[in-house]
Steps between C-alpha positions, in 0.01 A plus 500: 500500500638852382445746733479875388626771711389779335258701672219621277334778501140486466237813459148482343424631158396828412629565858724840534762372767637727850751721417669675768535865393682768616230671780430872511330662843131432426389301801153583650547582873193459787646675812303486764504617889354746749558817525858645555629122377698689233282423178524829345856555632665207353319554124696811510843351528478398166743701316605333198232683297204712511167461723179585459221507783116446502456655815178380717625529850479841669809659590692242343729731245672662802674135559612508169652865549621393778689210350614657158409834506784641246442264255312596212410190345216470712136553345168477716118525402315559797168319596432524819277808582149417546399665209683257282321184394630174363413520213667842472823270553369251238503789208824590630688105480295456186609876313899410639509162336336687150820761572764252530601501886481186607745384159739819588521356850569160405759666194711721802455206816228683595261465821129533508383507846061490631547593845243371672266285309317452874409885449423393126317255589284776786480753203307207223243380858437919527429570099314182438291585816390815399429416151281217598353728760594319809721672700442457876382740745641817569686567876237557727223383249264221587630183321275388170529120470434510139856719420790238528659334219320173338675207341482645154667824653772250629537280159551868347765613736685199457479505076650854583778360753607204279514703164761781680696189621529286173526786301842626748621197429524481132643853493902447326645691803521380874220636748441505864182511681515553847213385731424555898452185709146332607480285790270283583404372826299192616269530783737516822728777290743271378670578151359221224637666187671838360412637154527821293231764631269471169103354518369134464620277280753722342693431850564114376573602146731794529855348499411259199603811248832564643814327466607598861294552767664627840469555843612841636586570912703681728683398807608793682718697210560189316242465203438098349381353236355146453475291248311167609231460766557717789276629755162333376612685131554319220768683290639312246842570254509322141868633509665464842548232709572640851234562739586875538741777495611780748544866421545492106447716224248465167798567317700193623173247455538636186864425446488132628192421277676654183805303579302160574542483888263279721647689802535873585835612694 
């Protein structure tokens, strides 16, 4: 009996097969924590190109003085007055991709940055509310049972919710969404489960559109980041393999993924 040694290689027809390419900075980043857990902060220590903010969270620009405030490669649209509605946003994304930002990010290493979607997510419950003509009570008012949001109110919020999310994540640049942190507590007040701060179902489905979804806190000065379970949160990396990081910069994620590291240090 013959043996052959040769080790074939075998692929289906009509099948293109997995090249390994060189990679460019176009991950999809979920960064989520409470407040003061250094979300907004650690989006802008990405230097290696320019950075443009959705704004939703009050207040949330001076951070990002704060952090670069000479640079001028910084761009912001600002949503979060009252006054603004989500769909105000919506024309805004939707005009921007028609001009050619999201491609001149992704052309110059850019960043695109929706900071929060939980506020986001407050501003679509508000609009779609009103327009439906069921916003609750007044302060001080006597409550109306028949003004609270219905199922179909719900299913529409979350067709709103999953659109902005699928449609960040087939933009050609990299983006980062921050989120605040849920918890949720059983009946004697113990912590069952963390999420991102957004409504219903739209909690579960969240992280499925990004390729990294983290865990932001802060221990004293130190600031972490997690990338499996922690804390009743289930972040998740498709890129790293450690379980989290201490005290590092967007720009050097950036610079280990480029060069093909599992590890950051």
């Amino acid at each position: 009996m013959v043996m052959n040694n040769e080790v074939k290689t075998l692929r289906p027809p009509n099948k293109k097969k997995l090249v390994h390419t060189k990679r460019k900075f176009d991950l999809k980043f979920l960064l989520t924590g409470n407040s003061g857990s250094g979300k907004t902060h650690f989006t802008a220590t990405y230097t290696a190109g320019p950075i443009h903010y959705y704004m939703f969270d009050k207040g949330g620009e001076k951070t990002i003085e704060k952090i670069a405030g000479k640079r001028d490669d910084i761009t912001l649209d600002n949503f979060s007055s009252n006054k603004q509605l989500f769909s105000d946003f919506w024309q805004q994304f939707q005009q921007d991709e028609k001009d050619g930002l999201f491609d001149w990010l992704a052309e110059n290493s850019g960043l695109l940055v929706l900071d929060s979607i939980t506020n986001a997510n407050l501003k679509a419950i508000a609009e779609i509310a009103k327009k439906a003509g069921v916003t609750p009570s007044g302060i001080g008012k006597k409550l109306d049972m028949k003004k609270g949001m219905a199922p179909p109110h719900w299913g529409q919020l979350l067709n709103w919710m999953t659109t902005l999310t699928s449609t960040l994540q087939e933009l050609p640049c990299a983006v980062a969404v921050t989120a605040h942190l849920h918890t949720r507590m059983n009946a004697n007040q113990e912590v069952v489960g963390r999420y991102p701060a957004v409504n219903g179902q739209f909690r579960q489905l969240i992280a499925c559109d990004f390729d990294e979804a983290y865990l932001l806190t802060t221990q004293g000065t130190k600031r972490q980041i997690f990338f499996t379970e922690k804390l009743s949160f289930e972040a998740k990396s498709r890129v790293f393999s450690m379980p989290k990081v201490e005290g590092i910069t967007l720009d050097q994620l950036a610079k280990a993924y480029l060069a093909g590291k599992t590890v950051i240090g």
